[in-house]
BABA-607632 format. One record per residue (C-alpha): residue number from 0; x, y, z. Coordinates in steps of 0.5 Angstrom, whole numbers, plus 500, padded with zeros to 3 digits. Example, Ala and Ser with C-alpha at 12.3 -4.5 7.8 and 13.67 -1.06 7.14 Angstrom:
2
<r 0, <525, 491, 516>>
<r 1, <527, 498, 514>>
END
This chain:
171
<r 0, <039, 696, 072>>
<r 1, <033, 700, 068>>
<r 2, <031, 699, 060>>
<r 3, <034, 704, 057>>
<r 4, <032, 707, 050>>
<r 5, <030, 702, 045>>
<r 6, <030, 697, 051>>
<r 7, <037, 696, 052>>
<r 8, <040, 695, 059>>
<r 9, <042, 701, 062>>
<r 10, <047, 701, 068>>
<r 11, <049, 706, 073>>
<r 12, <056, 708, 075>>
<r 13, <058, 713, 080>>
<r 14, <065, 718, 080>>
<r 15, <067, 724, 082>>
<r 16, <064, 731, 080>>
<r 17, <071, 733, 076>>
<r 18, <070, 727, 071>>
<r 19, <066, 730, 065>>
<r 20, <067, 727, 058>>
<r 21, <065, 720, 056>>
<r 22, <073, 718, 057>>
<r 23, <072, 721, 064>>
<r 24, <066, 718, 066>>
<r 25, <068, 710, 063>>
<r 26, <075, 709, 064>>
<r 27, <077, 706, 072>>
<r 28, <084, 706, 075>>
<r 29, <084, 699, 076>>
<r 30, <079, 694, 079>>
<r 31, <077, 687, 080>>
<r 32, <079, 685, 074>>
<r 33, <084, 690, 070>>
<r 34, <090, 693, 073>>
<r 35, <092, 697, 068>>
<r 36, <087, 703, 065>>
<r 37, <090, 703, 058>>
<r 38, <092, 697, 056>>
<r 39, <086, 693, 060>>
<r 40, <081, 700, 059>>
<r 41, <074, 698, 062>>
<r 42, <069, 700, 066>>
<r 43, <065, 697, 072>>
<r 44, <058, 699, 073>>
<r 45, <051, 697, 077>>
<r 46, <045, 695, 076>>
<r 47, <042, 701, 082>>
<r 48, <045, 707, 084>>
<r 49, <045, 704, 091>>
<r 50, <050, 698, 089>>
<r 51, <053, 704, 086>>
<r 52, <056, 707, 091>>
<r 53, <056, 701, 095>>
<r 54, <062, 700, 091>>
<r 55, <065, 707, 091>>
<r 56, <065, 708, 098>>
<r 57, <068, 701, 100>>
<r 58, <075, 703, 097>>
<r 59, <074, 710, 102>>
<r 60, <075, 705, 108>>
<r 61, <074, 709, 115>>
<r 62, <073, 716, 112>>
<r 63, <067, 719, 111>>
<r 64, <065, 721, 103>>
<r 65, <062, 727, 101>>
<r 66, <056, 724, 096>>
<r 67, <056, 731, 094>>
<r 68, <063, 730, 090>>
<r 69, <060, 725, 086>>
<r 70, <055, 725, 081>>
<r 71, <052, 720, 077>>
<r 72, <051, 717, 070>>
<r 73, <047, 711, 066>>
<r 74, <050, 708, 062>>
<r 75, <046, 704, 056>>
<r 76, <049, 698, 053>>
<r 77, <047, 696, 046>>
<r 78, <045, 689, 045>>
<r 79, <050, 687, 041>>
<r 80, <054, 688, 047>>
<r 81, <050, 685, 051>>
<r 82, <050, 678, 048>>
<r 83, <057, 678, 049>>
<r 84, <058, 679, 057>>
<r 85, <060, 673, 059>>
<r 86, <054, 672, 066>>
<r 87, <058, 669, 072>>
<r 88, <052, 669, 077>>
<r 89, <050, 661, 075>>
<r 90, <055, 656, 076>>
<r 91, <054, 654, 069>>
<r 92, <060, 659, 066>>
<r 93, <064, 659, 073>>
<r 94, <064, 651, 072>>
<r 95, <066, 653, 064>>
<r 96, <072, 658, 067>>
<r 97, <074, 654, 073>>
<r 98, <073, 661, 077>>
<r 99, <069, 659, 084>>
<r 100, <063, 664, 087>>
<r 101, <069, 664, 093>>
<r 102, <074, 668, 087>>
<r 103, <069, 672, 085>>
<r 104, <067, 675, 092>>
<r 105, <074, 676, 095>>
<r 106, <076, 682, 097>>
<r 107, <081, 684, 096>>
<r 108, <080, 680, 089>>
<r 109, <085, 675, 088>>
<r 110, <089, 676, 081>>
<r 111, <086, 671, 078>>
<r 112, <080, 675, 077>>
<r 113, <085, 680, 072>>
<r 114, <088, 673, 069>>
<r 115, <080, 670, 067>>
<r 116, <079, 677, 064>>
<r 117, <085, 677, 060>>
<r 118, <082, 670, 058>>
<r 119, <075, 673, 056>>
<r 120, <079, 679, 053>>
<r 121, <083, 675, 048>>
<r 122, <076, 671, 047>>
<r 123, <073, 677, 044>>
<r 124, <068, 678, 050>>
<r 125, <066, 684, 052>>
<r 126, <066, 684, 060>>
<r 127, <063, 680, 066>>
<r 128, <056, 681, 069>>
<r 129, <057, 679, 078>>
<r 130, <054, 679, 084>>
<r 131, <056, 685, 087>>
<r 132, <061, 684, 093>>
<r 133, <058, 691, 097>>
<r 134, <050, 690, 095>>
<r 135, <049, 682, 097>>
<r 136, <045, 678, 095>>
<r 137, <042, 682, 091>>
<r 138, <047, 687, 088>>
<r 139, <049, 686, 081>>
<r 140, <056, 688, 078>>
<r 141, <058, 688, 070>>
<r 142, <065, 690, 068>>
<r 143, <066, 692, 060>>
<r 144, <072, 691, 057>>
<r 145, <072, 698, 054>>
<r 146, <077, 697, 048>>
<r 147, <073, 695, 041>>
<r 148, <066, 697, 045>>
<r 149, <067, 704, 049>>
<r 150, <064, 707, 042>>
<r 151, <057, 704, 043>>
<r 152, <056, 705, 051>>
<r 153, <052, 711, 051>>
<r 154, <052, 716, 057>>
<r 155, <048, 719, 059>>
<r 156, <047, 725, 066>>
<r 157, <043, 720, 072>>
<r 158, <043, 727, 076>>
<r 159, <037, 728, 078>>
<r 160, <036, 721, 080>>
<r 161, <042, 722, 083>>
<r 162, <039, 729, 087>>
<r 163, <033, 723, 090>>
<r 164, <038, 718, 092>>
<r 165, <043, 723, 096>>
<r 166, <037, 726, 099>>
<r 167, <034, 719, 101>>
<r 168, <028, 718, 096>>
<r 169, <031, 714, 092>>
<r 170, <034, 708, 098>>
END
């Protein structure tokens, strides 16, 4: 995770070349913790472009992935979204929840990682900061509950951090 502008956390997202537009970039077919894109609309980011395509690449299983199909975006979460993350990466909020470490980093994700975010959704949080499963132990997820929040993510080109990770400078 880099500061963005005005010191706000900013997070990387990796997707295929062909999404363009903000809607494009953010929203996921489904994940972790959603299943439905439009009525659970969220989006997962990482805190490096390494932990990013970590995560990409774990659902290509065997096949072999083109990192020239892809491109790469920072996303700058604003602080009053930020506040309203719920951070499972202390036992604090697992305990608050009753979701254990063991549920956060299965894989496949059990459903009731999608049942506790619906939980946070109805609270009015805005996502959930994890442990990334394919970066470990340093690795660091957050999954944003688009609806009511989409709007005040900026996006923005990480292209040419991007060109240096995908020539090797920047792993």
């Amino acid at each position: 995770m880099t500061q963005g502008s005005g010191g706000h956390p900013s997070w990387y997202r990796v997707v295929s070349l062909r999404r363009r537009t903000k809607r494009e970039v953010l929203r996921s077919g489904g994940g972790r913790f959603h299943e439905d894109p439009e009525s659970e609309p969220t989006t997962y980011l990482a805190d490096s472009l390494q932990t990013a395509w970590l995560e990409v690449t774990a659902h290509a299983g065997e096949a072999r992935v083109n990192m020239r199909a892809f491109a790469a975006w920072r996303v700058v979460i604003p602080k009053g979204v930020t506040e309203r993350l719920v951070d499972f990466r202390g036992r604090d909020q697992q305990e608050r929840y009753d979701i254990t470490q063991a549920e956060l980093e299965a894989d496949p994700a059990p459903e009731s990682l999608k049942v506790l975010a619906r939980r946070l959704r109805k609270e009015t949080k805005a996502g959930i900061v994890y442990r990334s499963v394919r970066n470990r132990p340093s690795g660091v997820c957050v999954a944003v509950f688009l609806e009511g929040v989409e709007a005040q993510l900026r996006v923005d080109s990480a292209r040419d951090e991007w060109e240096r990770f995908v020539h090797g400078e920047a792993r």
